[in-house]
VMD Tcl script that draws the C-alpha trace (Angstrom):
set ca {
  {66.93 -58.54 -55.61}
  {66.19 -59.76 -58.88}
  {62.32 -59.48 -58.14}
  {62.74 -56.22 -56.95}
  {64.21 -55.34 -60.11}
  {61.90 -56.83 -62.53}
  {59.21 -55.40 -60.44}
  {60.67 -51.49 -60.97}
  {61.47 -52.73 -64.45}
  {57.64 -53.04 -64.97}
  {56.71 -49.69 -63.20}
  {59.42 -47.88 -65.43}
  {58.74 -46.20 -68.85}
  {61.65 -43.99 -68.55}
  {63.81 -45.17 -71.61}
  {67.54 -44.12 -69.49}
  {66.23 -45.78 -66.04}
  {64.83 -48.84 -68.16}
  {68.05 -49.64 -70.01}
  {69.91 -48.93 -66.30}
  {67.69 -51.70 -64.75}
  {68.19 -53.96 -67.52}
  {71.67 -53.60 -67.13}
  {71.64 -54.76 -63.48}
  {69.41 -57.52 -63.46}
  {71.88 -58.85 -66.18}
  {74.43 -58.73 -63.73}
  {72.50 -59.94 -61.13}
  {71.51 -63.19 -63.31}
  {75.29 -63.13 -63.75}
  {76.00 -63.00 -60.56}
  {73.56 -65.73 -59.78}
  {74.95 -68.31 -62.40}
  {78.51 -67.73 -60.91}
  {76.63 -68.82 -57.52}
  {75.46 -71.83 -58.78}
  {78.63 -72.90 -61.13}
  {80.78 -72.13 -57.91}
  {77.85 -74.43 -55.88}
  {78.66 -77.36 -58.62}
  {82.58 -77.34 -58.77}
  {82.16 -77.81 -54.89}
  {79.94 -80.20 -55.02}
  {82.32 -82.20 -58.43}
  {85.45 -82.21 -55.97}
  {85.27 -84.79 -53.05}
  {87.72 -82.49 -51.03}
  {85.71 -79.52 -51.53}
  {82.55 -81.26 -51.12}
  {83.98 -82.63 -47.57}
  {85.01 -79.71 -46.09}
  {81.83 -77.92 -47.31}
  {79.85 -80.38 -45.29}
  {82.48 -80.36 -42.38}
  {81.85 -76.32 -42.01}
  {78.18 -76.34 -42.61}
  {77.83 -78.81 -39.38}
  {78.88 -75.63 -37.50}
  {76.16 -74.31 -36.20}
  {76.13 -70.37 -37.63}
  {77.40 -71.61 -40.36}
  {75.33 -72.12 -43.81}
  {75.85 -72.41 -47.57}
  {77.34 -68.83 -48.29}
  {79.76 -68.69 -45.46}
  {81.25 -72.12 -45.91}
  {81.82 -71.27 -49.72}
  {83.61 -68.12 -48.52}
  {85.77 -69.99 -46.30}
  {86.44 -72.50 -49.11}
  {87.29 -69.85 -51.42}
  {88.68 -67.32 -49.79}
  {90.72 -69.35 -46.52}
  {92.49 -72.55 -48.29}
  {94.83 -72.67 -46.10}
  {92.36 -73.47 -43.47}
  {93.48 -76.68 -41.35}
  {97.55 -76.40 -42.13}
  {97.60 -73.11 -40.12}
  {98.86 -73.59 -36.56}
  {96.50 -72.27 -33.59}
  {96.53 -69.09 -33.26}
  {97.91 -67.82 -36.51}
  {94.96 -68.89 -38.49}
  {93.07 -66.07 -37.46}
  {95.72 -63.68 -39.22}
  {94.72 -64.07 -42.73}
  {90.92 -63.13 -41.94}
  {92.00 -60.00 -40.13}
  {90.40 -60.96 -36.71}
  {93.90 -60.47 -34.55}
  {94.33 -57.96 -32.37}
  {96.62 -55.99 -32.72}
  {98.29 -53.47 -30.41}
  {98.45 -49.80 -30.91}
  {101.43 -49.26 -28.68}
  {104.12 -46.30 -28.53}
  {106.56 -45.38 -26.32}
  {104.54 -44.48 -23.20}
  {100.92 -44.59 -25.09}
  {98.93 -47.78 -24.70}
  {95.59 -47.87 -27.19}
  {93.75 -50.72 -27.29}
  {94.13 -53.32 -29.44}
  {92.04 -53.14 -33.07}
  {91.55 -55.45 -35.65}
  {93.19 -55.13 -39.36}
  {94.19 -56.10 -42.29}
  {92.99 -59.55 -43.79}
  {90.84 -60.39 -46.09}
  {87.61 -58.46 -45.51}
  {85.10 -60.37 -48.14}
  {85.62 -62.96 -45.59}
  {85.68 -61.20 -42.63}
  {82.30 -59.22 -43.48}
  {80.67 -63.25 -43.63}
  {82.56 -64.50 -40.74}
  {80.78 -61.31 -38.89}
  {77.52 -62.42 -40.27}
  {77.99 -65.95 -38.88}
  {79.13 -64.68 -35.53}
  {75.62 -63.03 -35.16}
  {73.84 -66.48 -36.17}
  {76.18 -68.27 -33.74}
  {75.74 -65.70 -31.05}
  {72.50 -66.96 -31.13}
  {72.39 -70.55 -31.85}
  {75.78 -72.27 -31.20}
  {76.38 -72.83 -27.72}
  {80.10 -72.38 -27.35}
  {80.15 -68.86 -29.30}
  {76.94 -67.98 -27.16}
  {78.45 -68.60 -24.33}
  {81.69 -66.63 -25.27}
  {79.47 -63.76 -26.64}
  {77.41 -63.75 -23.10}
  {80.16 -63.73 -20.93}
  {81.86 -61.16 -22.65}
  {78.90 -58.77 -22.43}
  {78.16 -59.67 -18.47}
  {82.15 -58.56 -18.58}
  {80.71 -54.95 -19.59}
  {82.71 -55.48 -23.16}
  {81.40 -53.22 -26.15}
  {78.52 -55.69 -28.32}
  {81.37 -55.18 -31.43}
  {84.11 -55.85 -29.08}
  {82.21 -59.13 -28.42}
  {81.19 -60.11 -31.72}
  {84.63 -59.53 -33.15}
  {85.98 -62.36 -30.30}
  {83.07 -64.74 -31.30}
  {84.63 -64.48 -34.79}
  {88.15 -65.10 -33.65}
  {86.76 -68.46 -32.11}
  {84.54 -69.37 -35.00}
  {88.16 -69.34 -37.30}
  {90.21 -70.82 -34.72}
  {87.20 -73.74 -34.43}
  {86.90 -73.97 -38.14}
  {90.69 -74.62 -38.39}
  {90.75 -76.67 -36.05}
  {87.95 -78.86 -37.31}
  {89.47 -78.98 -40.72}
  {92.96 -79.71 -39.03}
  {91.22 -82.66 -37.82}
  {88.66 -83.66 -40.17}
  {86.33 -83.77 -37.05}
  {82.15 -82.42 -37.85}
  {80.91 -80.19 -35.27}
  {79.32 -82.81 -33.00}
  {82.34 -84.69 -32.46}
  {84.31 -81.27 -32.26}
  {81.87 -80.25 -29.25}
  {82.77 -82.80 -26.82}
  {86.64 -81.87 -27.10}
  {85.65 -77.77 -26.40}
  {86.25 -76.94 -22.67}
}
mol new
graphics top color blue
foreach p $ca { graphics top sphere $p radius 0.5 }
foreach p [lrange $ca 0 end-1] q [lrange $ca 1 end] { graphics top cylinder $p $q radius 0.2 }
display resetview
């Protein structure tokens, strides 16, 4: 983004728009410094630099998700089962009155994380064989593709708790999963 930026920037001889794009690339150098200042108080901490490399074995999982999980999920590993998936929003939860039966949504949370978790259950869809596997079956099950993705994130926390829980990297974690 900052390219494309610098590149309009250089196209631009409108004094207003000039002074607007200068004003976001400063925030998106900003934002960029942040990245990398966050990157080396990981990397300073052993605990944080552990866990960073225990969710990056996840396959699905890179750089950017694991620091949101760091960040945003510290509780990660101390939550029991099925509760960890509460705090990231990804529980479903009824929408049931008297005799009307919805179906069951997701909500509340915290949706910085949830929006990466979503981006990491596409990636896993595709590459990790336990989420692709989930994500298959639930579509040969006639399930919406959302419906689907939403469940591969549920398993992505509950296997990222888990793997914290037990200080286990994903190859040792694999030959535990049914």
């Amino acid at each position: 983004m900052i390219g494309q930026e610098e590149n309009r920037l250089e196209k631009t001889f409108i004094p207003a728009v000039r002074r607007d794009i200068q004003a976001h690339l400063t925030r998106l150098r900003r934002l960029k410094q942040l990245n990398r200042d966050l990157y080396d108080r990981i990397h300073q901490s052993p605990l944080w630099r552990d866990r960073d490399r225990l969710l990056q074995s996840v396959p699905g999982i890179g750089s950017v998700v694991s620091r949101a999980v760091i960040a945003q999920l510290p509780e990660a590993g101390t939550l029991p089962g099925k509760k960890a998936v509460a705090p990231v929003g990804v529980a479903p939860c009824n929408r049931d009155s008297c005799r009307f039966q919805g179906k069951s949504m997701i909500r509340g949370g915290r949706s910085y994380l949830r929006q990466m978790l979503y981006m990491a259950a596409i990636v896993a869809s595709r590459c990790n064989p336990v989420i692709r596997a989930l994500y298959q079956r639930l579509l040969a099950a006639g399930k919406p593709k959302k419906l689907a993705l939403t469940a591969c994130m549920r398993k992505l926390v509950l296997i990222l708790n888990a793997m914290v829980k037990h200080n286990q990297p994903w190859s040792q974690f694999l030959t535990q999963v049914p």
